[in-house]
Biopython code that builds the backbone (N, CA, C, O; Angstrom):
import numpy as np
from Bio.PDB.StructureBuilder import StructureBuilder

atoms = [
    (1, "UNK", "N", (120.057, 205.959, 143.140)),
    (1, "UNK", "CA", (118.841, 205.726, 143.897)),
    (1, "UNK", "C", (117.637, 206.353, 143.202)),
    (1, "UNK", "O", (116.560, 205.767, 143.307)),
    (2, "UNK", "N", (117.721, 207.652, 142.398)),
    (2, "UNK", "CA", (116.590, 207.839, 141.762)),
    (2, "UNK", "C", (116.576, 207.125, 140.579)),
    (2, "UNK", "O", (115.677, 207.554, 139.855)),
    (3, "UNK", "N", (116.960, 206.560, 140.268)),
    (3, "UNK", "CA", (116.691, 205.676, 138.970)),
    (3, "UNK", "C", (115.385, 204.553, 139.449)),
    (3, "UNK", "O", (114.527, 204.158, 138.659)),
    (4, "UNK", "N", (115.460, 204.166, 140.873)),
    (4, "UNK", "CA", (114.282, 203.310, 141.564)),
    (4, "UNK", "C", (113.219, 204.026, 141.392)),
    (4, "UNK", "O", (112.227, 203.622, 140.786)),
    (5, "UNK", "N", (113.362, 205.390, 142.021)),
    (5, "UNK", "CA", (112.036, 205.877, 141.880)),
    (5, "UNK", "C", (111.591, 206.199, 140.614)),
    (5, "UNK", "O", (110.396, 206.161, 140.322)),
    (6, "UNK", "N", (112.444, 206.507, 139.858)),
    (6, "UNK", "CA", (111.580, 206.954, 138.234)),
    (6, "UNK", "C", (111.179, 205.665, 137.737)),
    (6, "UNK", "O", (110.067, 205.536, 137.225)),
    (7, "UNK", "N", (112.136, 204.506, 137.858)),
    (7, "UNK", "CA", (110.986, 203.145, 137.285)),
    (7, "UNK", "C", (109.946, 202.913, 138.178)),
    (7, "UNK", "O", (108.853, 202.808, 137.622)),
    (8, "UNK", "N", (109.941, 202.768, 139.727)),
    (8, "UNK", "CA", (108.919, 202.679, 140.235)),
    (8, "UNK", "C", (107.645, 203.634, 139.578)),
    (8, "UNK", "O", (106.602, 203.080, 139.231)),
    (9, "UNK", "N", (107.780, 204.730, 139.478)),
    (9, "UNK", "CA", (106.544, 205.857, 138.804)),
    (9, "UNK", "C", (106.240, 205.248, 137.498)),
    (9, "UNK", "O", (105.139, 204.912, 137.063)),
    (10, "UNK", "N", (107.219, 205.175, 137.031)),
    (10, "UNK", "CA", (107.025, 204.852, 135.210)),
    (10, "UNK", "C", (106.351, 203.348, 135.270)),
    (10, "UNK", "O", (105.614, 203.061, 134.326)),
    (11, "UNK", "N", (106.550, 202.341, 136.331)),
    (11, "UNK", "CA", (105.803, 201.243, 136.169)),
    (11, "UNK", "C", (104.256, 201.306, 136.920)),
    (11, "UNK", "O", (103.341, 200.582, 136.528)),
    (12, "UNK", "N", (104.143, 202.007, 137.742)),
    (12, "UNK", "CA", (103.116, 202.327, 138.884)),
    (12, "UNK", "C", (102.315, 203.256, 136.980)),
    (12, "UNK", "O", (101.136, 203.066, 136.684)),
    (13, "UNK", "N", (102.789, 203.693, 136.518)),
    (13, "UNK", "CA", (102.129, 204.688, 135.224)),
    (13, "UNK", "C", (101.787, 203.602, 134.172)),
    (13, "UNK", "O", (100.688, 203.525, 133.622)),
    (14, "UNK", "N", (102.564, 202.985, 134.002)),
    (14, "UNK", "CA", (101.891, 202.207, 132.631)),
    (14, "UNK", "C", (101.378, 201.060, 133.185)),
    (14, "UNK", "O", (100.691, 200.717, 132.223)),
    (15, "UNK", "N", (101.164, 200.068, 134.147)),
    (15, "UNK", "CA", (100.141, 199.482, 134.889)),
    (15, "UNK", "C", (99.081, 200.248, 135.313)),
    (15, "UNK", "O", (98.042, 199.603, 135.168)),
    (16, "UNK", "N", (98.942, 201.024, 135.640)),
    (16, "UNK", "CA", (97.334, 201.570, 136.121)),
    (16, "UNK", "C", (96.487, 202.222, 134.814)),
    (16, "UNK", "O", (95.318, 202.130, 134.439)),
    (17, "UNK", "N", (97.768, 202.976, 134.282)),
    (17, "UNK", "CA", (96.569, 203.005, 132.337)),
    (17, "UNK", "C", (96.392, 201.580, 131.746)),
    (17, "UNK", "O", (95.264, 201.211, 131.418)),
    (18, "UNK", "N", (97.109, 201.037, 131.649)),
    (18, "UNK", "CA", (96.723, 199.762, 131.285)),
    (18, "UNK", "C", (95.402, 199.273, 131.766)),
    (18, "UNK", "O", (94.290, 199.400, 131.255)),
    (19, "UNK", "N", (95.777, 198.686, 132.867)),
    (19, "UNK", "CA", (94.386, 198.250, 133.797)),
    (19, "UNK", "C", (92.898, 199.243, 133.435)),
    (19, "UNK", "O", (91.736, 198.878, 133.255)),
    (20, "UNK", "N", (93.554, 200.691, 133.424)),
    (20, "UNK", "CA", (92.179, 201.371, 133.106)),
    (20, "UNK", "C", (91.573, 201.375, 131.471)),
    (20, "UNK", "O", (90.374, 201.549, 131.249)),
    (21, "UNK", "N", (92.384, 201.200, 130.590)),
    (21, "UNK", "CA", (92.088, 200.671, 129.448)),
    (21, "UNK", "C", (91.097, 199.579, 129.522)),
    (21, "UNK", "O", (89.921, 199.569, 129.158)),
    (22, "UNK", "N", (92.113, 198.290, 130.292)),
    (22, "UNK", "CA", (90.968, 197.413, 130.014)),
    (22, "UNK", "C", (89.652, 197.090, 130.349)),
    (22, "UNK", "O", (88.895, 196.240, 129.880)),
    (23, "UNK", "N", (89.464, 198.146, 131.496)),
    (23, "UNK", "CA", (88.160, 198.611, 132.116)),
    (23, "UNK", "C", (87.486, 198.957, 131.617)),
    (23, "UNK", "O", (86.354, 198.555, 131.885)),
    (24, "UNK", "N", (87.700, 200.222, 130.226)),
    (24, "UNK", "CA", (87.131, 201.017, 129.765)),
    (24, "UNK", "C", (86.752, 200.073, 128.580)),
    (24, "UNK", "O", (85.572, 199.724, 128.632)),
    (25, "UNK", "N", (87.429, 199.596, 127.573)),
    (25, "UNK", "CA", (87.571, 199.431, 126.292)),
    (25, "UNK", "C", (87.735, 197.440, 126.036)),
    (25, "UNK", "O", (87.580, 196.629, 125.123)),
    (26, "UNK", "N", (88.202, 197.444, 127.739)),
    (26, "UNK", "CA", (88.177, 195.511, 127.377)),
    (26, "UNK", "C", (89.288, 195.455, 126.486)),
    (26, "UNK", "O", (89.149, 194.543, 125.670)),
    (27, "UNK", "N", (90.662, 196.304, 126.312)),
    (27, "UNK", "CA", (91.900, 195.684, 125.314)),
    (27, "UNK", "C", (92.850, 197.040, 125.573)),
    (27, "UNK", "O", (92.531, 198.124, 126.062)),
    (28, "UNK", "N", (93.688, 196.733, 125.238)),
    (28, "UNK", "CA", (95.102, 197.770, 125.216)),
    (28, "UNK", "C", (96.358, 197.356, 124.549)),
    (28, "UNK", "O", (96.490, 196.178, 124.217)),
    (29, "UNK", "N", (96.996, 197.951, 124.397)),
    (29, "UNK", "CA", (98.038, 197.510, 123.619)),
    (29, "UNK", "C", (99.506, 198.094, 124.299)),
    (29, "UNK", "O", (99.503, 199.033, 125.095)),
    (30, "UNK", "N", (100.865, 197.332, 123.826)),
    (30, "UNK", "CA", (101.901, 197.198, 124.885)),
    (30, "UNK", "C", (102.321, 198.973, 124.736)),
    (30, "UNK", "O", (102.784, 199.603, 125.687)),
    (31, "UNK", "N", (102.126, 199.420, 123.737)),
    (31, "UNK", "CA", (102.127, 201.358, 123.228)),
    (31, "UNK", "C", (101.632, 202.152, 124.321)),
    (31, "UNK", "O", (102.045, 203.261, 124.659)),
    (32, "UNK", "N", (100.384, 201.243, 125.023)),
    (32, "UNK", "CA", (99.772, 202.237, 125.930)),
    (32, "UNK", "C", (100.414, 202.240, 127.343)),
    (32, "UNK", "O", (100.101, 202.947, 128.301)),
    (33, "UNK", "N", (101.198, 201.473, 127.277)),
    (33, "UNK", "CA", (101.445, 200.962, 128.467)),
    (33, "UNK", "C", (102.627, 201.526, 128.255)),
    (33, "UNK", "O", (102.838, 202.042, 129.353)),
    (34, "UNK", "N", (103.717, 201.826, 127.457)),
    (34, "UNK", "CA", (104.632, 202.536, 127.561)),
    (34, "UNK", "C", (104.182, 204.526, 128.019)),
    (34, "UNK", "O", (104.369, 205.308, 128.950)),
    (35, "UNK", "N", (103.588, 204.515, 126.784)),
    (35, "UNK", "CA", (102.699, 206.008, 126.855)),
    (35, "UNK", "C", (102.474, 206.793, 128.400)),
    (35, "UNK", "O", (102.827, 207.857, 128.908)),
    (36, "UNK", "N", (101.543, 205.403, 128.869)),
    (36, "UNK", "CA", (100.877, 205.753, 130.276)),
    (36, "UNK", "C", (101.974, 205.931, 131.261)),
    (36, "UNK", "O", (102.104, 206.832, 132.089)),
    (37, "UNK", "N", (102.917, 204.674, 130.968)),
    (37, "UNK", "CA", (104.079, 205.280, 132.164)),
    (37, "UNK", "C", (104.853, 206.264, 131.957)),
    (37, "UNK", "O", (105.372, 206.675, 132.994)),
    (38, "UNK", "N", (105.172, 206.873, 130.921)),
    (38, "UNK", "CA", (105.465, 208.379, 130.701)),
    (38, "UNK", "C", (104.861, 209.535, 130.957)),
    (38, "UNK", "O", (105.357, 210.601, 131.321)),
    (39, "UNK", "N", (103.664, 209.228, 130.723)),
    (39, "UNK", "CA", (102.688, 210.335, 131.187)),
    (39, "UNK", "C", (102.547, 210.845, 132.617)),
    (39, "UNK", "O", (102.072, 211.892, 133.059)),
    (40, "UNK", "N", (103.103, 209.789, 133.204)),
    (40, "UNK", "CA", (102.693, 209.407, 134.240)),
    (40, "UNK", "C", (103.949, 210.166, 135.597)),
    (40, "UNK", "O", (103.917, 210.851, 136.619)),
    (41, "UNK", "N", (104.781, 209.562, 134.839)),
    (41, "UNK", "CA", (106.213, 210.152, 135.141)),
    (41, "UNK", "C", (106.776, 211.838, 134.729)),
    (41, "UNK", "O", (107.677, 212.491, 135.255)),
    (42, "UNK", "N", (105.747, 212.239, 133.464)),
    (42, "UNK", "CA", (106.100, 213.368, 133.358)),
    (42, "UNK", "C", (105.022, 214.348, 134.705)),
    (42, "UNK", "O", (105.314, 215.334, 135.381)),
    (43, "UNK", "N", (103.924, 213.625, 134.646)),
    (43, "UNK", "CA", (102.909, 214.498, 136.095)),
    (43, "UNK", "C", (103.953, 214.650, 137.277)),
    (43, "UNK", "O", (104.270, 215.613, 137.975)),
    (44, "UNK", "N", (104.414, 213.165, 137.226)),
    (44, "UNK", "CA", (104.955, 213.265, 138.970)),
    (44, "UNK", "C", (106.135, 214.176, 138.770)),
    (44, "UNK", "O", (106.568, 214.616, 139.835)),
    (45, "UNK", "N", (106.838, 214.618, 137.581)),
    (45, "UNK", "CA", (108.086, 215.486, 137.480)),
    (45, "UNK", "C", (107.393, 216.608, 138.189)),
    (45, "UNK", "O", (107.573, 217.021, 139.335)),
    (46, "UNK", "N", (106.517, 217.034, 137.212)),
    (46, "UNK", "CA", (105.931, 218.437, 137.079)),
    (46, "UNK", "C", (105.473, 218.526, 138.380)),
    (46, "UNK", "O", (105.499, 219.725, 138.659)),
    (47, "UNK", "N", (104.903, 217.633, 139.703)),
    (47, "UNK", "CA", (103.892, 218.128, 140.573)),
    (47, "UNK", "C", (105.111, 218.514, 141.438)),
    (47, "UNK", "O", (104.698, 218.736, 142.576)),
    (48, "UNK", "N", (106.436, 218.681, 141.356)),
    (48, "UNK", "CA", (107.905, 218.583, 142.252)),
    (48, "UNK", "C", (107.921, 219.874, 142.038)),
    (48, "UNK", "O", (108.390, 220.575, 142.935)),
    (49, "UNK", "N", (107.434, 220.495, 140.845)),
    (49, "UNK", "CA", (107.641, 221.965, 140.508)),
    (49, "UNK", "C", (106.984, 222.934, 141.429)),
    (49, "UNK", "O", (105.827, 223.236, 141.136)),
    (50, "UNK", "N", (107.569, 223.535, 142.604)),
    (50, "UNK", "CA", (107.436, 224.358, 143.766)),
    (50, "UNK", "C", (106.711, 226.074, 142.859)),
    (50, "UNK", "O", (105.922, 226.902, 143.313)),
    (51, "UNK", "N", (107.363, 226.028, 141.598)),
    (51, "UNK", "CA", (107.512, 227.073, 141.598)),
    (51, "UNK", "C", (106.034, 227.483, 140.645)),
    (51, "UNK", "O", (105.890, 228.587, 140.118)),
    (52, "UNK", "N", (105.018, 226.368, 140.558)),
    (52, "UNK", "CA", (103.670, 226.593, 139.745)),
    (52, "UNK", "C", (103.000, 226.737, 140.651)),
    (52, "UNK", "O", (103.348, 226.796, 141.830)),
    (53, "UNK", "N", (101.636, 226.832, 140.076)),
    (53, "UNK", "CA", (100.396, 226.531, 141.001)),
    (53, "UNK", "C", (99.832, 225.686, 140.691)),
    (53, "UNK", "O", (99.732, 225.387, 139.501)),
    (54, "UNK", "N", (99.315, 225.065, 141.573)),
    (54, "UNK", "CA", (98.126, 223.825, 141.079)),
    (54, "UNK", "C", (97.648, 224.007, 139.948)),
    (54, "UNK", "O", (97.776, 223.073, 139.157)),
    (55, "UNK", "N", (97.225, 224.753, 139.669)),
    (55, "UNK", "CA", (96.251, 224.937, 138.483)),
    (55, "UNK", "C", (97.348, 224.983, 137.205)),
    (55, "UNK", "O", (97.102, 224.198, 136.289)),
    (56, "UNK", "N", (98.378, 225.722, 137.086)),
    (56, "UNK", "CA", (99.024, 225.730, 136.229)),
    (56, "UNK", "C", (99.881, 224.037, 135.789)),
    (56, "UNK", "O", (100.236, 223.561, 134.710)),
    (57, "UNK", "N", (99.950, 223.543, 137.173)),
    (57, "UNK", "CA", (100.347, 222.396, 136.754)),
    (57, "UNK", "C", (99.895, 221.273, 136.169)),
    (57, "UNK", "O", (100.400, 220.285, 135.634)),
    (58, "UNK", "N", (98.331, 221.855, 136.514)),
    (58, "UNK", "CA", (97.221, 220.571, 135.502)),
    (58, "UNK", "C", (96.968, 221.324, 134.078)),
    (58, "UNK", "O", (96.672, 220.568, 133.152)),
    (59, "UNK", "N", (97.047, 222.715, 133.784)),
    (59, "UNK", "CA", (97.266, 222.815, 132.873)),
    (59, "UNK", "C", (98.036, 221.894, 131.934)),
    (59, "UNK", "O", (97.648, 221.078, 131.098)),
    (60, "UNK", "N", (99.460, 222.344, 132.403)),
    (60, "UNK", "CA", (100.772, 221.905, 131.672)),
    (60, "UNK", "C", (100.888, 220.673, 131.725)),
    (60, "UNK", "O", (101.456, 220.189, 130.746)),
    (61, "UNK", "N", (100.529, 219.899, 132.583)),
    (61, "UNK", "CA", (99.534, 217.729, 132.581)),
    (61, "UNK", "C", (99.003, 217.779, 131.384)),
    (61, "UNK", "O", (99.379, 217.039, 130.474)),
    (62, "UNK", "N", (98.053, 218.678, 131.258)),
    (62, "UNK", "CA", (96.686, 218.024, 130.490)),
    (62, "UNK", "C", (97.241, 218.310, 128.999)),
    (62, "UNK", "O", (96.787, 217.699, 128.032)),
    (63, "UNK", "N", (98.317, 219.344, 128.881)),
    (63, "UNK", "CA", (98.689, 219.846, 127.657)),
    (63, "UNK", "C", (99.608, 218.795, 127.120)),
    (63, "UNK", "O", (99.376, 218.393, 125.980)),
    (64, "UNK", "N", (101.054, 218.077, 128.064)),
    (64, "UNK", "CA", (101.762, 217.350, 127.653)),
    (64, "UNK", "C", (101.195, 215.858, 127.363)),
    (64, "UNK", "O", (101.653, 215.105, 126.504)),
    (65, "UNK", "N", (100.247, 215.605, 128.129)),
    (65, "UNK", "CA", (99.739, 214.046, 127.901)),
    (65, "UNK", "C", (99.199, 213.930, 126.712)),
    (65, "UNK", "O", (99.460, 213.053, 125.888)),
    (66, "UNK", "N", (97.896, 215.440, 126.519)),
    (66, "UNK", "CA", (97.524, 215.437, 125.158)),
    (66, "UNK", "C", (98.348, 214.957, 124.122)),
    (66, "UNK", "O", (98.027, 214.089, 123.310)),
    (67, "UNK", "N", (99.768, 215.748, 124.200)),
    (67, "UNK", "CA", (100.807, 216.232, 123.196)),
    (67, "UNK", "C", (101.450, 214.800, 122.886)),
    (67, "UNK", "O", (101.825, 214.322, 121.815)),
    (68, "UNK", "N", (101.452, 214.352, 123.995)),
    (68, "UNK", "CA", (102.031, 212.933, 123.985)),
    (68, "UNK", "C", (101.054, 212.199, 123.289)),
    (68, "UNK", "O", (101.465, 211.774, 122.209)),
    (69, "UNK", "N", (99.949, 211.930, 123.550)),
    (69, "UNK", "CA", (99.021, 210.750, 123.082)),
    (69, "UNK", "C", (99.221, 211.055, 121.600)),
    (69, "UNK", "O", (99.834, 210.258, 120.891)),
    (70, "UNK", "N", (98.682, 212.267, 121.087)),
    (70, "UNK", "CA", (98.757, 212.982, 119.656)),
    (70, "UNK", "C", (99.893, 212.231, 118.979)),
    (70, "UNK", "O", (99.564, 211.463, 118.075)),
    (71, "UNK", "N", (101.203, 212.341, 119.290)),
    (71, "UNK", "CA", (102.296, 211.843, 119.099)),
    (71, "UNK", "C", (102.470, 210.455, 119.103)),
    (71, "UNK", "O", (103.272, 210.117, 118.233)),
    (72, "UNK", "N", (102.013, 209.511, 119.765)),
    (72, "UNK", "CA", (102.100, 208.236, 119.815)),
    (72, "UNK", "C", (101.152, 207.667, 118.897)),
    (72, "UNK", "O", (101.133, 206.502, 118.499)),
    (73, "UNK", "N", (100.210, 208.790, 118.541)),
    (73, "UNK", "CA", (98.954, 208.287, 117.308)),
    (73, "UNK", "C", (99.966, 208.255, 116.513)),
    (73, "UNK", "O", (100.672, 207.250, 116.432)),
    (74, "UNK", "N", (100.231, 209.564, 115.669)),
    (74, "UNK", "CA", (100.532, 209.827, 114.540)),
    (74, "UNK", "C", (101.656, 208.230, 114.394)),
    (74, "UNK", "O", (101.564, 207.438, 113.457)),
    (75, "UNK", "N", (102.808, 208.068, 115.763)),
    (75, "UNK", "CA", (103.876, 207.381, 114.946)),
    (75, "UNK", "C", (103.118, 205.559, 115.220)),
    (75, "UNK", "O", (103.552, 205.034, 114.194)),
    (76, "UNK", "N", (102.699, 204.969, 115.602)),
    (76, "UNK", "CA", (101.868, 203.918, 115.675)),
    (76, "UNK", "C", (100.639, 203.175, 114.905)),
    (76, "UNK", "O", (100.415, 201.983, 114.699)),
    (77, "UNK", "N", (99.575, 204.974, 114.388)),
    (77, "UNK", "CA", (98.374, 204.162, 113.438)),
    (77, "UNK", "C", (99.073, 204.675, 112.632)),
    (77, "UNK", "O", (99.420, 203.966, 111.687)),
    (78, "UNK", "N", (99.604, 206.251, 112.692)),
    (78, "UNK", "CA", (100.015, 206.459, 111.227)),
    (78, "UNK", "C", (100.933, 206.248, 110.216)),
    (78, "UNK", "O", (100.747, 205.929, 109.041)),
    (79, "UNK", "N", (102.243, 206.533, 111.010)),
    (79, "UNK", "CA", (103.376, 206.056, 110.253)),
    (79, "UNK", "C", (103.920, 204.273, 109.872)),
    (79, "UNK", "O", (104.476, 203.755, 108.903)),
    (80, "UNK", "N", (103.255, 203.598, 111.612)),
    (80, "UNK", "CA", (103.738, 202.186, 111.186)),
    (80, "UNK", "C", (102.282, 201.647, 110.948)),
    (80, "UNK", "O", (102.062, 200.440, 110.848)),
    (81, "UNK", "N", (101.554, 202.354, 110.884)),
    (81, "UNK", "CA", (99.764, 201.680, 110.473)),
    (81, "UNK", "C", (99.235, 200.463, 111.402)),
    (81, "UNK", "O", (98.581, 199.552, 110.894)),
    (82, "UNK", "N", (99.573, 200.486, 112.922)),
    (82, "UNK", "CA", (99.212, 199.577, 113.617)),
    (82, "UNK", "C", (98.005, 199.304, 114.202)),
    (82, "UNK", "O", (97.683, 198.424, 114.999)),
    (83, "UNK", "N", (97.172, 200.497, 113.511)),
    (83, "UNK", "CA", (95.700, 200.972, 113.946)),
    (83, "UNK", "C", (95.187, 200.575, 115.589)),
    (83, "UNK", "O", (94.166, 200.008, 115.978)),
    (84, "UNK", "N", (96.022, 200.973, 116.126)),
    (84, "UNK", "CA", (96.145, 200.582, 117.834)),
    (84, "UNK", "C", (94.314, 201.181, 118.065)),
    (84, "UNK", "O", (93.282, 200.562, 118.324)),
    (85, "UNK", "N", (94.625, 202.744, 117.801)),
    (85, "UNK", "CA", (92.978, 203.243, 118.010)),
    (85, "UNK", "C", (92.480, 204.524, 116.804)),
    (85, "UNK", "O", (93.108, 205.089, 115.909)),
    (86, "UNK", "N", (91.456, 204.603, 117.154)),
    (86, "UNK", "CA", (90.848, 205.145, 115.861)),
    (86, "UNK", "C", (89.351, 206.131, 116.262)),
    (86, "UNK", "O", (88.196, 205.730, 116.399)),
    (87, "UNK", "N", (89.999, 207.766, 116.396)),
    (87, "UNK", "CA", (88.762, 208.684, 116.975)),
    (87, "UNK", "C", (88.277, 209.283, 115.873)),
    (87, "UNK", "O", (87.828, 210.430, 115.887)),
    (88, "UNK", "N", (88.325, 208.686, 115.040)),
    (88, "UNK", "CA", (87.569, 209.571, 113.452)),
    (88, "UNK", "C", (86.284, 209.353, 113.991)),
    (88, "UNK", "O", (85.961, 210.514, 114.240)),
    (89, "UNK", "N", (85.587, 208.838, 114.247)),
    (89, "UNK", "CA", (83.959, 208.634, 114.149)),
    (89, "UNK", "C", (83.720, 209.634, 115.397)),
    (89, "UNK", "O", (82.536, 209.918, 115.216)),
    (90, "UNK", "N", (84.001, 210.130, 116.206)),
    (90, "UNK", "CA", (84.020, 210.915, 117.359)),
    (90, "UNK", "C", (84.107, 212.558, 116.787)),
    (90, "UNK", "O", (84.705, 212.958, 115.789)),
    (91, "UNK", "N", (83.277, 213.371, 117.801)),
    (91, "UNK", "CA", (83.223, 214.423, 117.475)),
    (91, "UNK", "C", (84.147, 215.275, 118.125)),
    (91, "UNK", "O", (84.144, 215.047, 119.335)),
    (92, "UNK", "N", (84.936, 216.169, 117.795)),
    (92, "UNK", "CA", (86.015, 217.163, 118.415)),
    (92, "UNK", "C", (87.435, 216.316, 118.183)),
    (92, "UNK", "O", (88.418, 216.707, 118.813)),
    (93, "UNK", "N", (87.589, 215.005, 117.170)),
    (93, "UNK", "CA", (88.764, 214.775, 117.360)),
    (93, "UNK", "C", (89.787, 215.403, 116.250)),
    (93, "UNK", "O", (89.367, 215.968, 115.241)),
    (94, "UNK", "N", (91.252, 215.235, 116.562)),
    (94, "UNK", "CA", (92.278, 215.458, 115.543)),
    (94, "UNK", "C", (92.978, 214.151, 114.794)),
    (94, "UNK", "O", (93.594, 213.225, 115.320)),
    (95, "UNK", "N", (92.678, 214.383, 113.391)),
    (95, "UNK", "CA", (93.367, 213.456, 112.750)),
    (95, "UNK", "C", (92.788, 211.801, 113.339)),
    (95, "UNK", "O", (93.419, 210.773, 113.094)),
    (96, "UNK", "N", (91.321, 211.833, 114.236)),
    (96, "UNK", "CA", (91.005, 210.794, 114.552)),
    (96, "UNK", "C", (92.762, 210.059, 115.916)),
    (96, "UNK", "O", (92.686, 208.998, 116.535)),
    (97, "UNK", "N", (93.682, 210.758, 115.959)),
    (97, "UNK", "CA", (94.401, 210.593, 117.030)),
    (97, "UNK", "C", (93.958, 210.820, 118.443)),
    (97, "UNK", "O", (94.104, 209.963, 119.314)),
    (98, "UNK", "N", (93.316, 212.205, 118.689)),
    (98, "UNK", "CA", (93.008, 212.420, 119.979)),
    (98, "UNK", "C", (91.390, 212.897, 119.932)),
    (98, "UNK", "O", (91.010, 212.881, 118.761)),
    (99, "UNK", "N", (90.748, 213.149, 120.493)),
    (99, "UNK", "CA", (89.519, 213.489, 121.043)),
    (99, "UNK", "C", (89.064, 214.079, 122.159)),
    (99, "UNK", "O", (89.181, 213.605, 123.289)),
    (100, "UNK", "N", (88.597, 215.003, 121.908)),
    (100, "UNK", "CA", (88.173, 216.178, 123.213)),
    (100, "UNK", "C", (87.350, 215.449, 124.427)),
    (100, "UNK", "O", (87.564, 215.555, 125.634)),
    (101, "UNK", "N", (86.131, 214.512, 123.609)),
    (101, "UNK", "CA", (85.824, 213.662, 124.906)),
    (101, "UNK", "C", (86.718, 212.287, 125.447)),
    (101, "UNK", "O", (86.386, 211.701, 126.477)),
]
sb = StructureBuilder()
sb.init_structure("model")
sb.init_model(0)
sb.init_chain("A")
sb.init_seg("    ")
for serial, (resi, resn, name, xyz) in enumerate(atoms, 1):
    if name == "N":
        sb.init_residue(resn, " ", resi, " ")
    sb.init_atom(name, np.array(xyz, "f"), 0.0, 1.0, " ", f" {name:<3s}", serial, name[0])
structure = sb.get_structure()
């Protein structure tokens, strides 16, 4: 029975980044949509965690999604060169993968 709910989250996650992609940017790609429902699924793990505080838990959100996106750069533009996205021209980014704004 939890196998429903983790695809339910994981699809409820990579449909709503999606959708907000194309809001933002007008395009997305099927990467983000995996990404987002992970991300998505790792929040709803973490918000189960009794034993944080709010605050610590958006910490440890904001740290793994980062960690994640970072990660899905490197193996997507960099390793298979699919140039999905590209934050070099942006200020505060890494490796043009992620970006502070």
């Amino acid at each position: 029975m939890r196998w429903r709910e983790i695809s339910a989250v994981a699809v409820l996650g990579a449909v709503g980044y999606g959708a907000l992609e194309l809001l933002w940017r007008g395009r997305t790609h099927w990467t983000m949509l995996v990404l987002g429902g992970l991300c998505f699924l790792l929040v709803y793990e973490l918000s189960g965690l009794d034993v944080l505080t709010l605050r610590k838990k958006c910490i440890l959100g904001t740290a793994f999604i980062t960690t994640l996106e970072w990660l899905t750069g490197l193996l997507v533009n960099c390793r298979l060169n699919w140039k999905v996205w590209d934050y070099s021209q942006q200020p505060l980014n890494l490796g043009g993968q992620i970006c502070a704004l």
